[in-house]
N, C-alpha and C positions, 0 to 999 in steps of 0.2 A: 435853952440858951440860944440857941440858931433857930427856930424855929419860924421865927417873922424875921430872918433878913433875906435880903434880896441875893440871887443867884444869877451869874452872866456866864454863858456860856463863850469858851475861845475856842474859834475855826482859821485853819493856822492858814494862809495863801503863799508861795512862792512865789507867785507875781499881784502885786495887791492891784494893779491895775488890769488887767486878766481879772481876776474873780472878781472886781468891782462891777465891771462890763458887764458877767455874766449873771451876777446880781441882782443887776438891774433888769438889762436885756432877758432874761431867761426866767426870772422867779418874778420878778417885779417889784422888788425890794430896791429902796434908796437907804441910803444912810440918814441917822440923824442925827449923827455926830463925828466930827475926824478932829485927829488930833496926829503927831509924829509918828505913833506908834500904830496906828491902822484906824478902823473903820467901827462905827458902832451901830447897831440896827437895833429897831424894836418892832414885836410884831405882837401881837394880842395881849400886851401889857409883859410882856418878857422882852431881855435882850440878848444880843449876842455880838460878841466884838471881832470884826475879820481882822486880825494879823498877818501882816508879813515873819515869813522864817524858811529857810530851806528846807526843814522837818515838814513839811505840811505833805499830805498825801501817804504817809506813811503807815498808817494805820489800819487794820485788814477787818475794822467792827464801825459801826455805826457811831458815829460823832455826834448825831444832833438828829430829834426830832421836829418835823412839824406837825402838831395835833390840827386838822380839821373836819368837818363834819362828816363831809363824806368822799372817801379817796377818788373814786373813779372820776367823778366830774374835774377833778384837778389834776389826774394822773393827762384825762384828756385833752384837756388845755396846754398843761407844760409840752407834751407830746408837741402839739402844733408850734412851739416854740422852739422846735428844733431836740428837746430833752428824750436821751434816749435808757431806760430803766434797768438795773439789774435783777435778775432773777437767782437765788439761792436755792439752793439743794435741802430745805429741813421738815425735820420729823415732824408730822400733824399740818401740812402747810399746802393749800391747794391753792393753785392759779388760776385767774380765767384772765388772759392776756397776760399784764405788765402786773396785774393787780391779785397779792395774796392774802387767801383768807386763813385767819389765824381762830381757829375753833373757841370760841366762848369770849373771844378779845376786839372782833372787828375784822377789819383791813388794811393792807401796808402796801406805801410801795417803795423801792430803796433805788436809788440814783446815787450817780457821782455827781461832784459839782468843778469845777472849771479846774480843779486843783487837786481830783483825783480823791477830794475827802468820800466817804459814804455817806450821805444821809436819808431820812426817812419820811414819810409822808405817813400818818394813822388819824384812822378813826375809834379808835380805842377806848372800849366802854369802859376803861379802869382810867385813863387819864385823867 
């Protein structure tokens, strides 16, 4: 029944004009679509719609992935873009720098974005 419909991810902002900036400025994401209610992105045939709400940042897990080939070269880049990375404490999980290896899965890296959400950077041979 759901199987072929489409999926939008919502990333909630407190200041929709702050994370738009950072959006842009820092990931290099534009919108490609606004309407009253916030912002909509697409990125490798997926979307995701930024919101304004005061809820936004409240969340103490990972909100949203972004799947790409290979973390390091982009963990690098956002680096030089100002983007500064979190590191977690978990079972099976080794670091070398900002960048964690996830035994049999790849590599992650996990940031905050302007609004204090977590999200995540993988190259993940299951995605």
């Amino acid at each position: 029944m759901l199987e072929d419909c489409r999926v939008t991810a919502n990333i909630p902002a407190a200041d929709l004009t702050r994370a738009r900036r950072f959006y842009a400025d820092t990931l290099g994401l534009e919108p490609v679509g606004e309407n009253p209610g916030g912002l909509m992105y697409r990125t490798g045939g997926t979307d995701f719609f930024l919101y304004e709400t005061q809820e936004a940042g409240k969340s103490r897990h990972t909100i949203a992935q972004l799947h790409v080939d290979d973390v390091r070269p982009v963990v690098d880049e956002l680096r030089t873009r100002g983007l500064t990375f979190e590191h977690y404490d978990m079972p099976g999980v080794t670091w070398e720098g900002d960048v964690a290896g996830l035994a049999g899965l790849g590599h992650a890296a996990w940031f905050k974005d302007s609004e204090d959400n977590i999200l995540c950077l993988d190259d993940s041979r299951t995605g």
